[in-house]
N, C-alpha and C positions, 0 to 999 in steps of 0.2 A: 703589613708590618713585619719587618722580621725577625725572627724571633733568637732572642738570646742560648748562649748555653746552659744558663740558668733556669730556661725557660722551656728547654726542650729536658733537663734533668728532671723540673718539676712533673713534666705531662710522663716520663717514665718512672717517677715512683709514684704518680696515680694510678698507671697502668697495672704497675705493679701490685696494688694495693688492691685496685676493683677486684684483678684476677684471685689474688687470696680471696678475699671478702666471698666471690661466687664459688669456691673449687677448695673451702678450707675443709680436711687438712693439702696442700700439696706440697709439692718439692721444690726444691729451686732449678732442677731439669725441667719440670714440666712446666714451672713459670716463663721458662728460659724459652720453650716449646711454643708457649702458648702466643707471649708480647711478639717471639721476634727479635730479641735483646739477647746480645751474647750472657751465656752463664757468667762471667766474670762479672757485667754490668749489674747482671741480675742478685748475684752476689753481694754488691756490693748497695743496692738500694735497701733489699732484705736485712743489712746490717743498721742500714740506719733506721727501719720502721720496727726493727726489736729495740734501738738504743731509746725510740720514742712511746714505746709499749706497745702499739698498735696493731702487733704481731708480737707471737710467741711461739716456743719451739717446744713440739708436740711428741719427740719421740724419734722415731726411723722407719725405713717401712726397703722389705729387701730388692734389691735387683739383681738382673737376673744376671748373676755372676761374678756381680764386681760386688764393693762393699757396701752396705746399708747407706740409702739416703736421708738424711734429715729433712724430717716433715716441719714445717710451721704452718698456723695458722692465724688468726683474727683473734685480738684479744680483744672481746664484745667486748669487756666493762674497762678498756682503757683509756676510755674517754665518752662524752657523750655529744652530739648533732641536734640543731634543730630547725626542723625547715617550714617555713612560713608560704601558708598558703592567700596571696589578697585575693578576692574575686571580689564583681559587681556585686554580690550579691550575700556574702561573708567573709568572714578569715578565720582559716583551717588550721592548726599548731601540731604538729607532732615534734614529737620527742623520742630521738633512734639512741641505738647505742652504737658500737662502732662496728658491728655486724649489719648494723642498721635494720635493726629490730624495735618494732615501736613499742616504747615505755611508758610513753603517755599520750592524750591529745586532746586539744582545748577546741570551743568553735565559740565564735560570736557573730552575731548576726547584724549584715548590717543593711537597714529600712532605706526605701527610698528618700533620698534629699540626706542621707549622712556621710556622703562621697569626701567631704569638706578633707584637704590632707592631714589635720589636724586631730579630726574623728579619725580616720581611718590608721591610725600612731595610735589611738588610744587605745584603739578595739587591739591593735597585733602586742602592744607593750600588757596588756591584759592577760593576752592566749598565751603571750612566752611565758609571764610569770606564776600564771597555774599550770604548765607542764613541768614546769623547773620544779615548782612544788609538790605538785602531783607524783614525779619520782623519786623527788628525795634526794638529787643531786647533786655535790659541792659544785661553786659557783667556777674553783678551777681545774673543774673536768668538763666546762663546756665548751668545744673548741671552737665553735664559732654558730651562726644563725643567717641560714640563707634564707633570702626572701626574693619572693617569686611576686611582680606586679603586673598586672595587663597592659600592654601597649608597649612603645617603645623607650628602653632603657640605655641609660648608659652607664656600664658595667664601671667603670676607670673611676669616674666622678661618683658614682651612686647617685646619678640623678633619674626620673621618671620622666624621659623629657617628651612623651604626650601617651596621654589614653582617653581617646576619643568618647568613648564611654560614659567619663569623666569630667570631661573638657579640662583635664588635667595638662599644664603646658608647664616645661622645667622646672619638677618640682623636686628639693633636695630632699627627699626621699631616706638616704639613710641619716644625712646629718639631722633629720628630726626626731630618727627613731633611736639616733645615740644617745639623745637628752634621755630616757627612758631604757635604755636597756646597755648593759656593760659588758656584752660579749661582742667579738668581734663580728663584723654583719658586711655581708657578699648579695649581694643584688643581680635578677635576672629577670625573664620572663616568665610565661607558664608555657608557651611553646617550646623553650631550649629544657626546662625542667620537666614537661614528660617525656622530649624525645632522650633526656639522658634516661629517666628513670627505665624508661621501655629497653634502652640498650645496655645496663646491667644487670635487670632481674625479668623483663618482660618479653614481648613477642620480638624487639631484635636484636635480642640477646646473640651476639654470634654471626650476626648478616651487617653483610658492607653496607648495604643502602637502604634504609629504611623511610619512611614518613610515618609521621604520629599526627593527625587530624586532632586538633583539640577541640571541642563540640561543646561549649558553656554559655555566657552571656555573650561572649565573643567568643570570633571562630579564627584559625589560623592553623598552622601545619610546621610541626617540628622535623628539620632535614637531617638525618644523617647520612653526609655521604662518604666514601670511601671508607668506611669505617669509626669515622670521628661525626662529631657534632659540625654543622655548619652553620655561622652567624653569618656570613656575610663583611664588608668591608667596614660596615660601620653595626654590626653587630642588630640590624632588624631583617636580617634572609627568615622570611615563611610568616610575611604579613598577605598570606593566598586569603586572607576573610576580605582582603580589601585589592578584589581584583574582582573586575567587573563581570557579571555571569548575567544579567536584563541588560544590554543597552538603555538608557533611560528608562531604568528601573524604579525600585524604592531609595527614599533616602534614606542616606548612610549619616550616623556622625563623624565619620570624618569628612561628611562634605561633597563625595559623588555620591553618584546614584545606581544602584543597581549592584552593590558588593554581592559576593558571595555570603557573607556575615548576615545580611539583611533577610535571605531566605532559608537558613539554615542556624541562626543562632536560636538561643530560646526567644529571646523580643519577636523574631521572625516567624519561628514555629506558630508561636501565639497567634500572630499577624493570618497565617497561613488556616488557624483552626479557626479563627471570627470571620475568615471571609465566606467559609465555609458553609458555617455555622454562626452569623451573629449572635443570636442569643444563648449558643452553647453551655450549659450547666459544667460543663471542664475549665473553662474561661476563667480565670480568676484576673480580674485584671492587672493587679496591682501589683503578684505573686508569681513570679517566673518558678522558683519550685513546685507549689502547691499547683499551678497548670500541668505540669512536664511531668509530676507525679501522679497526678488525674487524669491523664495522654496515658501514661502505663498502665494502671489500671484497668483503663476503658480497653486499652489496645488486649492485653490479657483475658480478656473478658467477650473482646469478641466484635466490641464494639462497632458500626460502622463508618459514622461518621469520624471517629480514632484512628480507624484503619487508614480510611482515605489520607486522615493530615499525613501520618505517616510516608506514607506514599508518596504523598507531592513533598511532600519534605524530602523525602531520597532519592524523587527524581532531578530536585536543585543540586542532591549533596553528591550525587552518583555522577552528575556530568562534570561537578568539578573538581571531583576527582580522580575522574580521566583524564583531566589535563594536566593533572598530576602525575598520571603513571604516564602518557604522553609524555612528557616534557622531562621526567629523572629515571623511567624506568628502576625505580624501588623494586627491591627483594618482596617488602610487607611493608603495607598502609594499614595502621593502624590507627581505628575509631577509639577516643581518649576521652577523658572529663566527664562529670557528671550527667550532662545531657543524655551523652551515646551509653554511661553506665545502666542508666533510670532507662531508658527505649530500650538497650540492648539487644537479644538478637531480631525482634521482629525488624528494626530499622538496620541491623545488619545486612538481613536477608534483603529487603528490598533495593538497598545500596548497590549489592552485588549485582541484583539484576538490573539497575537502571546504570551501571558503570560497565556491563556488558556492550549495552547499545549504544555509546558511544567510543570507548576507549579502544584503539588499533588491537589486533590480536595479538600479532606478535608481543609486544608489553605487558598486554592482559595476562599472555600465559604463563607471563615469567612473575607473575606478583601475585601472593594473598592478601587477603582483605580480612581482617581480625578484628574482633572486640579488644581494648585491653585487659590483658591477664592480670593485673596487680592489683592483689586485694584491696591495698590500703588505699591514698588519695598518692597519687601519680603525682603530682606537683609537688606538694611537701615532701615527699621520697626525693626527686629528684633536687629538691632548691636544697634537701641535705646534705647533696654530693658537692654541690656550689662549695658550703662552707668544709668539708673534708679536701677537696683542692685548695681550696685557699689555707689551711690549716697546713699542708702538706708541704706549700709555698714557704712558708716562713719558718721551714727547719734551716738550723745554724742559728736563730733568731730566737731561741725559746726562753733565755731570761728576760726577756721586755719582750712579752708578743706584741709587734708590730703586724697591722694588717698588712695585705699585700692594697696596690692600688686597687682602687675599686669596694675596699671596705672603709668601715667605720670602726673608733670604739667609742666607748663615755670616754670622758678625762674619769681619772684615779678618784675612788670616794674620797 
């Protein structure tokens, strides 16, 4: 699709924007340095993210010979984010400010058979409204609430239109969560939401091509290429959890056999420690954390049969992500999400060497292979950059925020 002037304005005063946010205090030279955007352009975005508070002006700082440059920075408290994390298995809340520093964060837990979409509204309209509370926030300094849901979205509409997981098939996704919450609400994935969050604060920070493995109940791969985010034509590029790795393998919920997702997800891990070990005291069956936290444990400890699942688990997750550095030759693949955070380096290590044995050299030598760096929860980080683009979209629009497509709001109390 192609894209408007409006629309190439808006992706450079987000550029603009990330760049402060990472690098505040700087200049508008080194802005100018950094995007690629002539000074004039740069100039002229900087005036509109002071007109909108977003940024502020810090002082000057000397060059060498001409006159003092003016510094601006991020003005953290000029607004505040928040980004919603759904998984199988909870939903995460944080609350940033506009440095995107988290202020608050809400969890709620959601048990097997509460998938239902109407549950799943209730649990996120719950986390938003005790982080709202929990910091103390006026209602209009929120600029908006991204929300991150597994499986395939459609960004325009806010629709959820499947998560296999789920057996969730087009479900209007924000217009239910407008009945319930009054800020404006931007909808995605968790694959597009950690590969953003990795590319402004995490390991591809600064590299044209990255992959972000996402490692949770579901599996899949966040693409940056050329230096931007890649979606794809209809906005699901790095559904890699559902590409086949067994020929007539295990079944998948979405219906073949043999995904990637089925030997490397946690459901799969589990699969992978009962075949092992059927009566394994780590097994919880019913408990995908409480297993993957008793996998840690054991594996720290020394475990054997720990080790082992390990192991066969990274020699699933190692080959297919050889086909990954095969197939995009990435800067850094980066291991994401709770799974890979709870295993960390032991299932690093073993990654690396079963992604040896398969993957060409030439590729191999040009890629790292990393934990991710981001303290906090990668998803909600990143679904908060959702609502700060979107936010950023509808300047000239500030006395009626109108969402951009692709959001929600409530009607007016």
């Amino acid at each position: 699709m192609k894209r408007t002037s409006r629309d190439i304005r808006t992706a450079n005063r987000y550029e603009v924007l990330r760049q402060i946010i990472a690098e505040s205090p700087t200049s508008r030279q080194e802005l100018a340095a950094a995007t690629g955007l002539s000074l004039a352009t740069v100039a002229t975005l900087v005036g509109e993210l002071l007109d909108l508070r977003m940024i502020t002006e810090v002082g000057f700082e000397d060059s060498a010979g001409g006159r003092p440059r003016g510094l601006v920075a991020v003005n953290a408290s000029g607004g505040a984010l928040i980004g919603v994390d759904i998984a199988e298995t909870y939903v995460h809340v944080e609350l940033f400010d506009l440095a995107l520093n988290v202020l608050a964060r809400a969890d709620e837990d959601m048990r097997p058979g509460e998938s239902r979409p109407e549950q799943v509204v209730g649990h996120v309209a719950a986390a938003v409204g005790s982080v709202v509370a929990q910091a103390g926030v006026e209602a209009a300094r929120v600029l908006g609430v991204g929300v991150s849901v597994p499986g395939q979205v459609d960004r325009d509409s806010g629709v959820a239109e499947y998560a296999p997981n789920w057996d969730w098939h087009d479900v209007p996704l924000l217009d239910l969560l407008a009945e319930h919450i009054a800020y404006p609400l931007y909808l995605d994935n968790p694959l597009r939401a950690c590969a953003v969050a990795e590319l402004w604060f995490g390991a591809a920070r600064g590299r044209g091509d990255a992959v972000v493995v996402n490692l949770g109940t579901g599996v899949g791969a966040g693409l940056a290429l050329g230096g931007g985010l890649h979606r794809g034509v209809s906005n699901s590029a790095g559904e890699w959890g559902h590409t086949t790795l067994v020929l007539d393998g295990r079944p998948c919920h979405c219906g073949n056999h043999g995904c990637v997702e089925t030997y490397v997800g946690a459901p799969g891990i589990m699969r992978n420690l009962s075949e092992l070990d059927p009566g394994s005291r780590l097994l919880h069956p019913q408990d995908q954390t409480a297993t993957i936290d008793a996998l840690a444990r054991a594996v720290a400890g020394q475990d054997p049969v720990a080790l082992k699942v390990v192991q066969d688990t990274a020699r699933y997750l190692g080959a297919g992500i050889a086909d990954l550095i095969n197939l995009l030759n990435p800067e850094v693949v980066v291991l994401s999400s709770w799974v890979a955070a709870r295993l960390g380096e032991p299932l690093l290590d073993e990654v690396r060497r079963a992604v040896a044995r398969h993957a060409l050299r030439r590729p191999l030598a040009a890629t790292e292979i990393v934990l991710s760096p981001i303290p906090t929860d990668p998803v909600s980080l990143g679904a908060a950059t959702f609502a700060l683009e979107g936010a950023l979209q509808s300047v000239g629009q500030r006395t009626v925020r109108r969402p951009r497509a692709g959001s929600r709001t409530a009607p007016p109390a």
